[in-house]
N, C-alpha and C positions, 0 to 999 in steps of 0.2 A: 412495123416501126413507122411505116408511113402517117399511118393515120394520127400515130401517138405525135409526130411532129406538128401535123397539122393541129392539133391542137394544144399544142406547145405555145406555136405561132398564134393562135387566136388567144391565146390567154394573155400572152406580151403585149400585143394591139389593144385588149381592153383594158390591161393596168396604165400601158401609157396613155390610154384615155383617161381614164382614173383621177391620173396626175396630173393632165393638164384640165380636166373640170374642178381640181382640190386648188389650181394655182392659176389658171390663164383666165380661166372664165368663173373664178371664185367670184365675180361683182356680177354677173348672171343669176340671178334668185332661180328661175326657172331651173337653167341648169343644174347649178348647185345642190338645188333641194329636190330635184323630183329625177335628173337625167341618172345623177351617181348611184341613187337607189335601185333604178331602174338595170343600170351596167354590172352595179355588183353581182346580185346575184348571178347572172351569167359571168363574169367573172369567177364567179365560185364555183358555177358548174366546169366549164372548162377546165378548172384547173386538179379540182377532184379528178372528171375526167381523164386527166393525165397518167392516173396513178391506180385506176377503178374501174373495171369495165363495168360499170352496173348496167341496167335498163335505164333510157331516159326518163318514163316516164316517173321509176323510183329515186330517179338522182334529183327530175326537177322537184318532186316533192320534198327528200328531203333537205335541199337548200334552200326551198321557201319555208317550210319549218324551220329551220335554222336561222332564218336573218327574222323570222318573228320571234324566235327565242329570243337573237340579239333588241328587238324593240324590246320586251316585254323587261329586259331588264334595263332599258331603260325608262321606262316607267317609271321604276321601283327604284333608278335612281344609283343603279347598282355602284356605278363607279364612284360616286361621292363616300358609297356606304364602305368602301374598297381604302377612302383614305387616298385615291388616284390625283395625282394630279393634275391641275386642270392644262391642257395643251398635250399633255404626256402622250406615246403611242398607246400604251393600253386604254387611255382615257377616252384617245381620238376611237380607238378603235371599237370601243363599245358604244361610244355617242354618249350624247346629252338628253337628247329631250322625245318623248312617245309621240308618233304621229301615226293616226289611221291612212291616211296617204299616203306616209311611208310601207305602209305593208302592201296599199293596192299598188303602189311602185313594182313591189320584189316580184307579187302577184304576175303582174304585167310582163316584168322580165323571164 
């Protein structure tokens, strides 16, 4: 149960990161656009983590497949085709707009 705490704990530390790059340093472009990409996916790893003992190396693969599924449907534009709202959580949550720097982010993380 130790370990499951510890990384309980490091998932909280990165959402409250999260939330203060979505709010404190939202007039940070660097931030903004390149740190959050960067943070989620380990955010995502972490928190799978929690619940998953997988291998690292098949978890980090698949949550960098997974945040490029999320680009690729933004590509495609999914949330507009979705009828989503714009500002909405599912809207925020899939994004707006495809970026190849976005993916060497997730890469990087």
């Amino acid at each position: 149960m130790h370990i499951r705490l510890q990384y309980l704990l490091i998932t909280i530390g990165l959402f409250i990161a999260e939330i203060l790059v979505a709010t404190k340093f939202s007039a940070i472009v660097f931030i903004r656009s390149y740190l959050s990409d960067f943070l989620v996916v380990i955010l995502i790893y972490y928190l799978v983590k929690l619940f998953w003992d997988a291998a690292p190396m098949t978890l980090s693969i698949s949550v960098f497949l997974f945040a490029c599924g999320v680009e690729v449907m933004q590509y495609f534009h999914l949330a507009d085709s979705l009828g989503l709202q714009p500002g909405s959580l599912p809207s925020i949550l899939l994004g707006a707009s495809f970026s190849w720097i976005d993916i060497l982010m997730y890469f990087a993380g």
